[in-house]
MIDOSE-1310 file (N, C-alpha, C; in nm, 2 decimals, decimal comma, always signed):
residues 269
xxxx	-4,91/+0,99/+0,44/-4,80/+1,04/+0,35/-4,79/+1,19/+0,36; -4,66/+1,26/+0,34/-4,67/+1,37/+0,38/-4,64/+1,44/+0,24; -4,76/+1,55/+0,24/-4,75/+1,63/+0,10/-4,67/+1,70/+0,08; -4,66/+1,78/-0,02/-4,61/+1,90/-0,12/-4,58/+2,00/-0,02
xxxx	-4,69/+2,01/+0,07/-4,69/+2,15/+0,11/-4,65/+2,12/+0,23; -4,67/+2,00/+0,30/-4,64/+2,01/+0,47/-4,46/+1,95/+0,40; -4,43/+1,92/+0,33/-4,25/+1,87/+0,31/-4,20/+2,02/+0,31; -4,26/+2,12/+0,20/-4,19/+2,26/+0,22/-4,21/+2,34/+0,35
xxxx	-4,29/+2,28/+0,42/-4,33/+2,35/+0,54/-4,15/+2,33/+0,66; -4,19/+2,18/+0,66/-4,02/+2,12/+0,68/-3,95/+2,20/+0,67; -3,94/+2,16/+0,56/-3,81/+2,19/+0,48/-3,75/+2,38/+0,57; -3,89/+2,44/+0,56/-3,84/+2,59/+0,60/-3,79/+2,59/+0,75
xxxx	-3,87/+2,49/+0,81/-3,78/+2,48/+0,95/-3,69/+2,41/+0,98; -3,70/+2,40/+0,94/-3,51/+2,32/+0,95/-3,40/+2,37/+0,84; -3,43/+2,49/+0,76/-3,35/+2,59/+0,72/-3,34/+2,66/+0,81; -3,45/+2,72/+0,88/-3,44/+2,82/+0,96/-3,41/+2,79/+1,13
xxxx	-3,40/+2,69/+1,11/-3,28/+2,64/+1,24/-3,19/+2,61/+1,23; -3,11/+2,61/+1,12/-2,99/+2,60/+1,09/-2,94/+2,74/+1,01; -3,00/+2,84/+1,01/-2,98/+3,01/+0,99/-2,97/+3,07/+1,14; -3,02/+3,00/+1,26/-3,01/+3,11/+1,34/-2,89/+3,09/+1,38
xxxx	-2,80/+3,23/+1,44/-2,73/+3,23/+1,51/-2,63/+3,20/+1,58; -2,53/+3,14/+1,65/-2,44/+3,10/+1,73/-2,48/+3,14/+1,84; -2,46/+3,13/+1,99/-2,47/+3,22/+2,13/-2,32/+3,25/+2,08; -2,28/+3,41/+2,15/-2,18/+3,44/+2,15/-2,07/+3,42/+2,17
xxxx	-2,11/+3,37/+2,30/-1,95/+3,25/+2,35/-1,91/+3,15/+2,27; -1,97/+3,10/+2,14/-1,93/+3,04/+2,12/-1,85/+3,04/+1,99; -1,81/+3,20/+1,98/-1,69/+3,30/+1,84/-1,60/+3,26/+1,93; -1,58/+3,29/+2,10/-1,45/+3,28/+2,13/-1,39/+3,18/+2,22
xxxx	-1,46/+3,05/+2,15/-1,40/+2,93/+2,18/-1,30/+2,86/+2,07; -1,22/+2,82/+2,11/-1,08/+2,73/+2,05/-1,18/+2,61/+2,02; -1,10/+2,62/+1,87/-1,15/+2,45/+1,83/-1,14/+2,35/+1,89; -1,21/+2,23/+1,84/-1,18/+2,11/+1,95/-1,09/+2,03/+1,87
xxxx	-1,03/+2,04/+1,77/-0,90/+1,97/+1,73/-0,85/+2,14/+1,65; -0,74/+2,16/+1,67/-0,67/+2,22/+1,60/-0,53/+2,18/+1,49; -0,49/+2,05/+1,56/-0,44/+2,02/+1,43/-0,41/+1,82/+1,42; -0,39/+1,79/+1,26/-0,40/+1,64/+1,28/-0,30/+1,63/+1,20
xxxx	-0,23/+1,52/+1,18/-0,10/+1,45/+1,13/-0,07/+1,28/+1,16; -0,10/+1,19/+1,01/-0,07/+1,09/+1,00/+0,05/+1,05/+0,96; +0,08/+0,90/+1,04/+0,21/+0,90/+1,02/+0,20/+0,84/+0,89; +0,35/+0,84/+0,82/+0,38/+0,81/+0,69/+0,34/+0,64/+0,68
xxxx	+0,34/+0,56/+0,75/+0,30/+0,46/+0,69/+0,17/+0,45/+0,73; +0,03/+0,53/+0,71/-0,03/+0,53/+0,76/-0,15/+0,45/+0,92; -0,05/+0,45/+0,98/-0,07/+0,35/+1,11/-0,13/+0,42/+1,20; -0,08/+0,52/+1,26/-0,15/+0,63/+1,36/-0,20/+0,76/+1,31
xxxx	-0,25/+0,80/+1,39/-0,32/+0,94/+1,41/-0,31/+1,02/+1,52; -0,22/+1,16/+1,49/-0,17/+1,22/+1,62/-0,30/+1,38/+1,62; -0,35/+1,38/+1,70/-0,47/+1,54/+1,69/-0,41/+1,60/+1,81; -0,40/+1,69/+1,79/-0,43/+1,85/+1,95/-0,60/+1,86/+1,92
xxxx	-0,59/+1,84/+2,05/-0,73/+1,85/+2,11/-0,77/+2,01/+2,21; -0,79/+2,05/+2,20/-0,87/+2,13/+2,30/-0,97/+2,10/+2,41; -0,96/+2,14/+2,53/-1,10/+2,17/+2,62/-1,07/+2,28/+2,72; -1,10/+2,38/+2,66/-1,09/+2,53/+2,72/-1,01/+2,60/+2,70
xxxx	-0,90/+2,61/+2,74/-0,74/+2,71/+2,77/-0,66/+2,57/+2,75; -0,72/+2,42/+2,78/-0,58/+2,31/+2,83/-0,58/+2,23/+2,64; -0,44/+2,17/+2,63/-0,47/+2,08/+2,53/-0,40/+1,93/+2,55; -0,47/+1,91/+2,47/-0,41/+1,74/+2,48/-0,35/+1,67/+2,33
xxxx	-0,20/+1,58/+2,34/-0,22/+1,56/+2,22/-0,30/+1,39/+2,19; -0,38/+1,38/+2,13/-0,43/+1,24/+2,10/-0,36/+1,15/+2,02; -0,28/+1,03/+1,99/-0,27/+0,93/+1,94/-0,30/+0,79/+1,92; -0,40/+0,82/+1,81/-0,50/+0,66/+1,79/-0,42/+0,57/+1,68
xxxx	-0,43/+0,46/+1,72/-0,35/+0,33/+1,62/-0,46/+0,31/+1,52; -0,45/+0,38/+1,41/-0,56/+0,34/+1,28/-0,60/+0,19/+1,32; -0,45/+0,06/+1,29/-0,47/-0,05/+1,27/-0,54/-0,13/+1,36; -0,51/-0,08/+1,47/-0,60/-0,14/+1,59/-0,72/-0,11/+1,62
xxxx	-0,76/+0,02/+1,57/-0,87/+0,08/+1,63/-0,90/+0,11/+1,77; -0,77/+0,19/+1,82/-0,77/+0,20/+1,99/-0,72/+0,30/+2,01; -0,74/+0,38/+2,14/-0,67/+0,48/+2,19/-0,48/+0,44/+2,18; -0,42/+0,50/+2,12/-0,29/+0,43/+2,21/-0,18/+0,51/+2,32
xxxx	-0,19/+0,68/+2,27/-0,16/+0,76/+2,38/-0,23/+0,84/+2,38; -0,21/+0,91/+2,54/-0,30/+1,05/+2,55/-0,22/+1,15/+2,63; -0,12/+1,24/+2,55/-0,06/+1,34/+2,66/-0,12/+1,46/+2,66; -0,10/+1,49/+2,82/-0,12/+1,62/+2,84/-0,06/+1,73/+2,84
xxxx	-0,08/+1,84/+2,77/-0,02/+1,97/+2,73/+0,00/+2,07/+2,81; -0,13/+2,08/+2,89/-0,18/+2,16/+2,97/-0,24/+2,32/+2,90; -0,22/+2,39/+2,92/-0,20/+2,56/+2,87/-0,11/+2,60/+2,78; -0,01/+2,49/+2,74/+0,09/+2,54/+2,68/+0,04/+2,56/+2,51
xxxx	+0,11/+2,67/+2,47/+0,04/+2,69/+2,30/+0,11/+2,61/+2,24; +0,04/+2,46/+2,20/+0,07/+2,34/+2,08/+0,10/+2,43/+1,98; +0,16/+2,41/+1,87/+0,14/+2,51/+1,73/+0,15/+2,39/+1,65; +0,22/+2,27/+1,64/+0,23/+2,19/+1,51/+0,31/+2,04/+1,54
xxxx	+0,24/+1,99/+1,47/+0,32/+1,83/+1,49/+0,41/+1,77/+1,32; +0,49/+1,70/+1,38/+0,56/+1,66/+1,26/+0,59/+1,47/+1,27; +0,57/+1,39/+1,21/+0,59/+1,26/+1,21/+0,70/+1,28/+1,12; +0,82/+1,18/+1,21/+0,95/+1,15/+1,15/+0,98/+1,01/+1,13
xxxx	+0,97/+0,95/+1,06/+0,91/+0,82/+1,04/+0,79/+0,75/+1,14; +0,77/+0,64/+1,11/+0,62/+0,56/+1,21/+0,64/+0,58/+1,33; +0,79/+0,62/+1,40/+0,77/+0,60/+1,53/+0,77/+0,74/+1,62; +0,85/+0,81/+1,56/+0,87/+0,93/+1,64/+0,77/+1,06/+1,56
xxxx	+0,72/+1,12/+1,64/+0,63/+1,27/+1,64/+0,71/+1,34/+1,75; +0,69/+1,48/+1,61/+0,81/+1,60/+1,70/+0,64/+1,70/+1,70; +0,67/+1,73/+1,84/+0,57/+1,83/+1,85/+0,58/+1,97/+1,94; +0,57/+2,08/+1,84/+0,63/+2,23/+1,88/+0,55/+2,31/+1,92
xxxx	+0,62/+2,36/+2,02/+0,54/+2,51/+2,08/+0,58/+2,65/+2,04; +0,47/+2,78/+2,06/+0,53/+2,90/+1,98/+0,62/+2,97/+2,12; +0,71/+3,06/+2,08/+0,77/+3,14/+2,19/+0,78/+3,27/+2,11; +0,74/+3,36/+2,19/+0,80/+3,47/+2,11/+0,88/+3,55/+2,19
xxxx	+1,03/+3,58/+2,10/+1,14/+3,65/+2,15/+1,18/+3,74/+2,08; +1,34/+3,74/+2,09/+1,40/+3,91/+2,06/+1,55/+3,74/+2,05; +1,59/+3,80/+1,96/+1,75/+3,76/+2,00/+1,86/+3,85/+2,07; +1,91/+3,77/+2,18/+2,00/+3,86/+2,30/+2,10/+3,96/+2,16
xxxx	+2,11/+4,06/+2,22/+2,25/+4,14/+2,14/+2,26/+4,14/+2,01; +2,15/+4,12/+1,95/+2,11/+4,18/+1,79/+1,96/+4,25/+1,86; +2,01/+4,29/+1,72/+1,89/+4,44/+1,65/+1,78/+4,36/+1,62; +1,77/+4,25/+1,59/+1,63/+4,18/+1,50/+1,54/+4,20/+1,64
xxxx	+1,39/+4,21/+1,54/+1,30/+4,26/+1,62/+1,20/+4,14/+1,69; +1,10/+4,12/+1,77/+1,07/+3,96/+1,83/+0,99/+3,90/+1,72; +1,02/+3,77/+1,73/+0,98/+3,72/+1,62/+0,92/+3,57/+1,73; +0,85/+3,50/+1,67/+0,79/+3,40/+1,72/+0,86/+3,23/+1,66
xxxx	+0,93/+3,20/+1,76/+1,02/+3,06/+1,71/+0,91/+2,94/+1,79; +0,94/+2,87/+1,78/+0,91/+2,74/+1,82/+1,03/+2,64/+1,92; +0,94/+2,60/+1,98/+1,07/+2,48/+2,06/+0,99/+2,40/+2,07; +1,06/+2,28/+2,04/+0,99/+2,11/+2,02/+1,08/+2,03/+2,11
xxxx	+1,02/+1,90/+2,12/+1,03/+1,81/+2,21/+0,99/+1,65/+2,06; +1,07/+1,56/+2,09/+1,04/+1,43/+2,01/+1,03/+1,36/+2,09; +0,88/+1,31/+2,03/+0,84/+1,17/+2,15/+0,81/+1,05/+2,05; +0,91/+0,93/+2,14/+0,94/+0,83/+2,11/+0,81/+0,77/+2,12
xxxx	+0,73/+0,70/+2,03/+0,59/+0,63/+2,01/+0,66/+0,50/+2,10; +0,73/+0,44/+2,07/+0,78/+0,30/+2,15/+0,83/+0,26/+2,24; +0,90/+0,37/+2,31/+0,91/+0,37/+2,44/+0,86/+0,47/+2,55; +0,81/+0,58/+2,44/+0,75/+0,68/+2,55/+0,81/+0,75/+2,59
xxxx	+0,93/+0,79/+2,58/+1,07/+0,87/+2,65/+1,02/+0,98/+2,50; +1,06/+1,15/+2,61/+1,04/+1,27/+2,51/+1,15/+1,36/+2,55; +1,22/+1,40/+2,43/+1,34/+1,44/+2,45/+1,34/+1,58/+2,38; +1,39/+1,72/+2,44/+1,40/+1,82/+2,37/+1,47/+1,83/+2,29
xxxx	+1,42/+1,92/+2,19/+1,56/+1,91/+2,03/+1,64/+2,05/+2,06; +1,74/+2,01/+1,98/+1,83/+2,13/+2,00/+1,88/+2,17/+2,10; +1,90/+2,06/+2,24/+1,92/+2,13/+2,34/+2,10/+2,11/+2,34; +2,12/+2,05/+2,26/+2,28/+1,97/+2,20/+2,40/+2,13/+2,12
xxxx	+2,34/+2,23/+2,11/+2,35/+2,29/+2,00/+2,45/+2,41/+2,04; +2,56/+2,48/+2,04/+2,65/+2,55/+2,08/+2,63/+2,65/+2,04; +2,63/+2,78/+2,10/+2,65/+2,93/+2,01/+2,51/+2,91/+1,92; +2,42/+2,88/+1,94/+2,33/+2,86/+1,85/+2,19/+2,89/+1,93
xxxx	+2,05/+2,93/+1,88/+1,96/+2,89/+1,97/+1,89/+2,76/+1,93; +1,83/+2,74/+2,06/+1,77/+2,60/+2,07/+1,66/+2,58/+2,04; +1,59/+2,69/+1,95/+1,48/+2,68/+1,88/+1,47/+2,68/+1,71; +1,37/+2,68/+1,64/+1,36/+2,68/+1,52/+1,23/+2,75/+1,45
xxxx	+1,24/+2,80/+1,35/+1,11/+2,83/+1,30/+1,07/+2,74/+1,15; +1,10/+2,64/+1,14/+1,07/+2,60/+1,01/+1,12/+2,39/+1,07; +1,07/+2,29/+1,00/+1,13/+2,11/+1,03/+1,01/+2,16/+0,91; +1,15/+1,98/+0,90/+1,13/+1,91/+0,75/+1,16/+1,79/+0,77
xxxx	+1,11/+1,67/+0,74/+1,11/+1,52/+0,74/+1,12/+1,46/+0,64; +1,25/+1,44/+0,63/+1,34/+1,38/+0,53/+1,36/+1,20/+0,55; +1,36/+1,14/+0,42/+1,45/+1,00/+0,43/+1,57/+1,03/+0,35; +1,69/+0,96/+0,40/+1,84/+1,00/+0,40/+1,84/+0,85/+0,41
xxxx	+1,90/+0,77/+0,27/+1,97/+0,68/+0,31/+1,92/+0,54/+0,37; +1,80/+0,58/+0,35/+1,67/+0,48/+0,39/+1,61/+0,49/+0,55; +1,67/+0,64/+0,63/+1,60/+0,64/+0,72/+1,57/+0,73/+0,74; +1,45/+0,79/+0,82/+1,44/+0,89/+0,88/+1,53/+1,01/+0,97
xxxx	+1,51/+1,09/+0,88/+1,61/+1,26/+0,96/+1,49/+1,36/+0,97; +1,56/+1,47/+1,05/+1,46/+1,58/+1,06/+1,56/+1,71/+1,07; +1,53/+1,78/+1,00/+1,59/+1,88/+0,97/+1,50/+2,03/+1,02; +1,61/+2,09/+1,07/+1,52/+2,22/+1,17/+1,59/+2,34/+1,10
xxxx	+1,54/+2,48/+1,14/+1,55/+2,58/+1,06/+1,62/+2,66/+1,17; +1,71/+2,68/+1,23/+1,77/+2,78/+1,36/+1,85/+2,88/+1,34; +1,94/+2,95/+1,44/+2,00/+3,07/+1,44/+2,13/+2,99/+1,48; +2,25/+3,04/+1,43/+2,39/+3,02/+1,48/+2,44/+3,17/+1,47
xxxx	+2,53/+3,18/+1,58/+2,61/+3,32/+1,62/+2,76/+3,24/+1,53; +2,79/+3,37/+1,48/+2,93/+3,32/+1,40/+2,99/+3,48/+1,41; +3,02/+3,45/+1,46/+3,12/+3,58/+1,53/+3,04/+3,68/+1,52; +3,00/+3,79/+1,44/+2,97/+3,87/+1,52/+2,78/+3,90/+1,48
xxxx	+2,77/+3,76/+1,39/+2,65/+3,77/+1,29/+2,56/+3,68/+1,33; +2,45/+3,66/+1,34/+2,35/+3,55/+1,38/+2,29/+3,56/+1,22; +2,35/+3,40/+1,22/+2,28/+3,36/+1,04/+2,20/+3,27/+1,07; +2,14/+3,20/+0,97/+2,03/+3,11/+0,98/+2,13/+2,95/+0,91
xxxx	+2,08/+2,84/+1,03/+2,17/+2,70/+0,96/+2,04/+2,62/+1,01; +2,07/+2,55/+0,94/+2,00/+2,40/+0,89/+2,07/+2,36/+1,03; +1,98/+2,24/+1,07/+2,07/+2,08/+1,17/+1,96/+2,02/+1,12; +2,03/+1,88/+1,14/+2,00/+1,73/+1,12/+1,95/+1,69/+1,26
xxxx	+1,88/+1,63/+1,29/+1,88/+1,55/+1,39/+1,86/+1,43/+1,41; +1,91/+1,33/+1,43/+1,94/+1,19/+1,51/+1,82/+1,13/+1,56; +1,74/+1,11/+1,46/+1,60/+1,02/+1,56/+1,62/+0,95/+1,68; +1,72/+0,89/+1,62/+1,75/+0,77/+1,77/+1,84/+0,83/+1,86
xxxx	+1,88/+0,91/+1,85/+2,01/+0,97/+1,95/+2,00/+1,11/+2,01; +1,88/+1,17/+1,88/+1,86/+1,32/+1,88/+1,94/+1,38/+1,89; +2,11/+1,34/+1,86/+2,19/+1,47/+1,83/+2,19/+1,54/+1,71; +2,26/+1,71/+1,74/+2,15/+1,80/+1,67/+2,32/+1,78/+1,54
xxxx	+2,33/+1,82/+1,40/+2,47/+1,77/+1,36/+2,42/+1,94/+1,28; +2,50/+2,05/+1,25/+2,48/+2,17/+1,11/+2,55/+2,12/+1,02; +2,44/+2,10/+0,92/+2,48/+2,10/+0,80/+2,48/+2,14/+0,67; +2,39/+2,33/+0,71/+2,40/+2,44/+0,63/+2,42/+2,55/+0,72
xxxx	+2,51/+2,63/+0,71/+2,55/+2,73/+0,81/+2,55/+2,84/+0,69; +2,44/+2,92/+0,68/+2,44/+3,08/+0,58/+2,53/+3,17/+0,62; +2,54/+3,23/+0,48/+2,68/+3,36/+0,51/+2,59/+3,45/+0,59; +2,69/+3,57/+0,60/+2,62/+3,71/+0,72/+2,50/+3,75/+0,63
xxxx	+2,50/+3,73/+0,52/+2,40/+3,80/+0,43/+2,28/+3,72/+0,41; +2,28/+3,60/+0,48/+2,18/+3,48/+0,39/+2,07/+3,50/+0,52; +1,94/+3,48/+0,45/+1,78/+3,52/+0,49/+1,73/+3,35/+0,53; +1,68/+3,27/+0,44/+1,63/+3,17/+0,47/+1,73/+3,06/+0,32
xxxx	+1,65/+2,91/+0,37/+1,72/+2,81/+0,30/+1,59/+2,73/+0,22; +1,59/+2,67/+0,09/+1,46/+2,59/+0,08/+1,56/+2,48/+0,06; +1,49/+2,37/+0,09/+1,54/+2,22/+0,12/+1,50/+2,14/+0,01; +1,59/+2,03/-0,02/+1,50/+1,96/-0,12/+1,47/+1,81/-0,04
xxxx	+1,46/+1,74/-0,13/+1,39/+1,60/-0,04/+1,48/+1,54/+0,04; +1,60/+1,55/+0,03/+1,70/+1,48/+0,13/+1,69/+1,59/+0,22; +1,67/+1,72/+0,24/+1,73/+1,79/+0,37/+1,89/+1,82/+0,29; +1,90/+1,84/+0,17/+1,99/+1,93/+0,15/+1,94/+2,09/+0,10
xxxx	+2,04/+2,20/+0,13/+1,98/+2,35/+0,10/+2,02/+2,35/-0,07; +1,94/+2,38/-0,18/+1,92/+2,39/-0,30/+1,86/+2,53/-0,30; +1,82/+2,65/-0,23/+1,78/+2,73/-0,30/+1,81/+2,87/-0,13; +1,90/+2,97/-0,18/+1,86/+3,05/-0,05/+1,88/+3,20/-0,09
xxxx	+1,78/+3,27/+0,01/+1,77/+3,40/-0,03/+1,83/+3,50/+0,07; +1,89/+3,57/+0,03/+1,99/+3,66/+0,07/+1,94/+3,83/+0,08; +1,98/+3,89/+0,18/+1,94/+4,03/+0,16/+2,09/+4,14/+0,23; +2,11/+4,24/+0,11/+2,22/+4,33/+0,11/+2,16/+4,46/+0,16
xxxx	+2,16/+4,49/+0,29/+2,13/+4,64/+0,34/+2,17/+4,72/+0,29; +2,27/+4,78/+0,29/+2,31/+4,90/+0,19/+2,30/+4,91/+0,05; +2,30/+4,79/+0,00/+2,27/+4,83/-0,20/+2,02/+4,79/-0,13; +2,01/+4,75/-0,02/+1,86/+4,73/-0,03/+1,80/+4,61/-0,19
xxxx	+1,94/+4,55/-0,16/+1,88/+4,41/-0,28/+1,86/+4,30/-0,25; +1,77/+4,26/-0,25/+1,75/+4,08/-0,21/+1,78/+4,01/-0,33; +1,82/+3,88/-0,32/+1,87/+3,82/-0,41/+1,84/+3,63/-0,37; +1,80/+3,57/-0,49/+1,76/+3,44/-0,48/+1,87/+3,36/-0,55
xxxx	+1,91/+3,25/-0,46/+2,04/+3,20/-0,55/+1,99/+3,07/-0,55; +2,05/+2,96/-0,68/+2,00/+2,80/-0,66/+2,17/+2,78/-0,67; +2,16/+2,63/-0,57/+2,28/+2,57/-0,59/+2,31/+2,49/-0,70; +2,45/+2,51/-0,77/+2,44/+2,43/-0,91/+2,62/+2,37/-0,90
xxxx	+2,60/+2,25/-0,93/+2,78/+2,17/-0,93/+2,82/+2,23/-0,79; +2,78/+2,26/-0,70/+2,82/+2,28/-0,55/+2,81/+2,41/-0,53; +2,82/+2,54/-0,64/+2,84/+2,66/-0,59/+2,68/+2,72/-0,64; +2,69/+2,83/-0,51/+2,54/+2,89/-0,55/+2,56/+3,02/-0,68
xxxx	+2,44/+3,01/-0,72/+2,41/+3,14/-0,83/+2,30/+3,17/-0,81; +2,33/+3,29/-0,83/+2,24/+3,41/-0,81/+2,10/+3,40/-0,94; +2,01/+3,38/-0,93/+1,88/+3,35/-1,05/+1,80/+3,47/-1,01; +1,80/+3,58/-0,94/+1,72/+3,65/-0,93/+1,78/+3,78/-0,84
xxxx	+1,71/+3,92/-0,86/+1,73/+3,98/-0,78/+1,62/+4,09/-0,76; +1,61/+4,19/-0,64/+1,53/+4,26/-0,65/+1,56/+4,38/-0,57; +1,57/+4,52/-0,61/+1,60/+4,62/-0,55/+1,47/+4,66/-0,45; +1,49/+4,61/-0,36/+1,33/+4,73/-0,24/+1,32/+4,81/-0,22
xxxx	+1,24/+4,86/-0,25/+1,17/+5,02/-0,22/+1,19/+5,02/-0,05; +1,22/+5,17/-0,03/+1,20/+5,21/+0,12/+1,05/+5,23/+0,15; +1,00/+5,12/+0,27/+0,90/+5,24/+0,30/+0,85/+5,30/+0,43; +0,81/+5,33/+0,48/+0,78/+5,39/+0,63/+0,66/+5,32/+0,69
xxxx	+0,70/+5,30/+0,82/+0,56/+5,24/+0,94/+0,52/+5,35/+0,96; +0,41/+5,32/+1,07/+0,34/+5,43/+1,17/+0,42/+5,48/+1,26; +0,50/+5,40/+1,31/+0,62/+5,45/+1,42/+0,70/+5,53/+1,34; +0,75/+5,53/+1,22/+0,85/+5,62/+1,14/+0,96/+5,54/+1,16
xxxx	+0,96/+5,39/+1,16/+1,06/+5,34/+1,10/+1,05/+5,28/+0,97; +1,22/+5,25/+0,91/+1,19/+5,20/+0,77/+1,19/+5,05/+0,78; +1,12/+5,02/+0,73/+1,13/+4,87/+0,65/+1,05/+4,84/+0,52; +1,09/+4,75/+0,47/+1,14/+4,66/+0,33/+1,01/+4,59/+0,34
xxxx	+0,93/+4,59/+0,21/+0,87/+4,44/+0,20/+0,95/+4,32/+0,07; +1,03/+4,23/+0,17/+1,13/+4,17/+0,17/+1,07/+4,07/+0,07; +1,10/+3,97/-0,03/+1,01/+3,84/-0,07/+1,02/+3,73/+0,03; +0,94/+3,69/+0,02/+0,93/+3,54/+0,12/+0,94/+3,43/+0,06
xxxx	+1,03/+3,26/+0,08/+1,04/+3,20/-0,01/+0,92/+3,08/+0,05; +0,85/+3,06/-0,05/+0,77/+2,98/-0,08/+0,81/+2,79/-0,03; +0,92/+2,76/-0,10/+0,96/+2,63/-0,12/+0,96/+2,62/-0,22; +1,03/+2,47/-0,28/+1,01/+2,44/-0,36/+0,96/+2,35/-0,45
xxxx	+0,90/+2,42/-0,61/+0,79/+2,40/-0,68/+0,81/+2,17/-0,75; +0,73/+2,16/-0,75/+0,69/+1,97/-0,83/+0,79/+1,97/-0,85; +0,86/+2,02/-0,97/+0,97/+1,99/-1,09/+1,09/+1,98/-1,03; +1,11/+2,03/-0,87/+1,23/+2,02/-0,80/+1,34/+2,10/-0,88
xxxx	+1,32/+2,22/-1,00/+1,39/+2,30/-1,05/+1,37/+2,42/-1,04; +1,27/+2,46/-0,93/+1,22/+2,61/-0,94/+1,14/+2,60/-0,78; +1,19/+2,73/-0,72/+1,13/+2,77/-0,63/+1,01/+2,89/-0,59; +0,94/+2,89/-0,56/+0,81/+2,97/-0,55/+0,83/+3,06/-0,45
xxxx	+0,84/+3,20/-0,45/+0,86/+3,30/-0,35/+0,72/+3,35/-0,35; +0,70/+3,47/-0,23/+0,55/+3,56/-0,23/+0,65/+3,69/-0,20; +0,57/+3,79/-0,28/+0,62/+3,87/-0,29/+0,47/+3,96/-0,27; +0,45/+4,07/-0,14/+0,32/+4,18/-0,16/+0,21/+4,06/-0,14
xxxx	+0,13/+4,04/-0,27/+0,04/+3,98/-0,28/+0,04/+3,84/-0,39; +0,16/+3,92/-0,48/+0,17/+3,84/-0,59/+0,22/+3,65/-0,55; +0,24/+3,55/-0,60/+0,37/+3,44/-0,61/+0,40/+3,45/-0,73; +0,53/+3,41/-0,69/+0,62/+3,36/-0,82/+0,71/+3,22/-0,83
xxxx	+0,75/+3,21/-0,99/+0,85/+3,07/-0,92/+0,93/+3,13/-1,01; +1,06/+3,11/-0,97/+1,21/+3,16/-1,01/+1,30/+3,00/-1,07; +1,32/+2,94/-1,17/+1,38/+2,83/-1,24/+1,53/+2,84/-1,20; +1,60/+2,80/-1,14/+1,73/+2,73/-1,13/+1,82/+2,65/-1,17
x	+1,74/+2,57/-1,25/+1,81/+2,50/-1,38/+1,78/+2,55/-1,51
């Protein structure tokens, strides 16, 4: 039987092997899953996997208990997966660009691909899309009507303005349809559970006001505003610390922005 004293004796070594150290190589290794996503009727399991620089995405059938796909990624930077109903997973990569012939500075979009769980056929999104880019920084998975939609967050050129619009997309057909196209002024859109825009924030350069509007009987109003301070980079350019919109809050009547450090929620009804 092991005593009092030889248990704390244990006990200190196997603290103290579990206090030492890491080897260093092993701060600048990539996790071995970076990200997981079950589908809504809980049936599968989609993970990015890692092993070295390459990734993989994994899909296991909960109900079977089996491998059931295994694609390869290669080097390419996975950033996020989205299940659009049981069958289809959209899964996006980062890019970082500049938009041609505007002033906006590079920003990091995403471009996705939907792959069909049932037949295995993977089709780019947005490639359907006119005067528009074929990427997105923001999807949302909506049921509309009893079926699955997916709703992307992109750029449309409208004469002489690159605003931000909503598209629908077509699970089964993946055509891309706009069904919020922002004025010259409008910043981002928050969605509510169908994939309609209920809340968007706007910014006026010259007066330097941002402004949060909710949609009410069809027409937007203005619930908020905020005058920005100028202030200076290291390079000696000016910019704005703009608010960011959050989404929106349980009650489906108020949306949550970040502002600095602070959040807020701003009420619409």
């Amino acid at each position: 039987m092991l005593k009092w004293g030889g248990l704390l004796a244990a006990a200190a070594v196997v603290a103290g092997g579990v206090a030492r150290a890491a080897p260093l190589d092993a701060y600048g290794k990539l996790p071995a899953v970076e990200n997981v996503a079950i589908s809504p009727d809980g049936v599968r399991l989609a993970l990015i996997q890692t092993d070295g620089e390459k990734r993989s995405i994994r899909i296991e059938n909960l109900a079977q208990h089996r491998l059931e796909r295994l694609l390869q990624g290669g080097d390419v930077k996975l950033t996020g997966m989205l299940w659009v109903g049981p069958n289809h997973l959209v899964v996006s990569r980062g890019s970082t660009a500049s938009l041609q012939e505007t002033e906006a500075t590079r920003h990091e979009f995403q471009l996705g691909f939907d792959y069909d769980i049932l037949t295995g056929a993977t089709h780019a999104l947005l490639q359907d899309t006119t005067v528009s880019l074929n990427a997105f920084w923001g999807a949302q998975a909506s049921l509309v009507d009893g079926k699955p939609a997916l709703f992307l967050r992109s750029y449309h050129l409208s004469g002489f303005f690159v605003v931000p619009t909503i598209y629908r997309v077509d699970m089964d057909t993946d055509k891309s349809t706009a069904v919020e196209v922002g004025a010259p002024e409008a910043m981002d859109f928050v969605l509510g559970g169908d994939g309609r825009a209920i809340a968007e924030s706007t910014w006026d350069g010259p007066s330097r006001t941002w402004a949060l509007k909710f949609r009410s009987d069809g027409d937007w109003k203005v619930v908020r505003t905020e005058k920005m301070a100028r202030h200076e980079a290291v390079w000696k350019d000016e910019f704005y610390r703009v608010p960011v919109m959050l989404g929106l809050a349980k009650d489906g009547k108020s949306s949550s922005f970040r502002r600095q450090a602070a959040t807020m929620s701003v009420f619409g009804k």
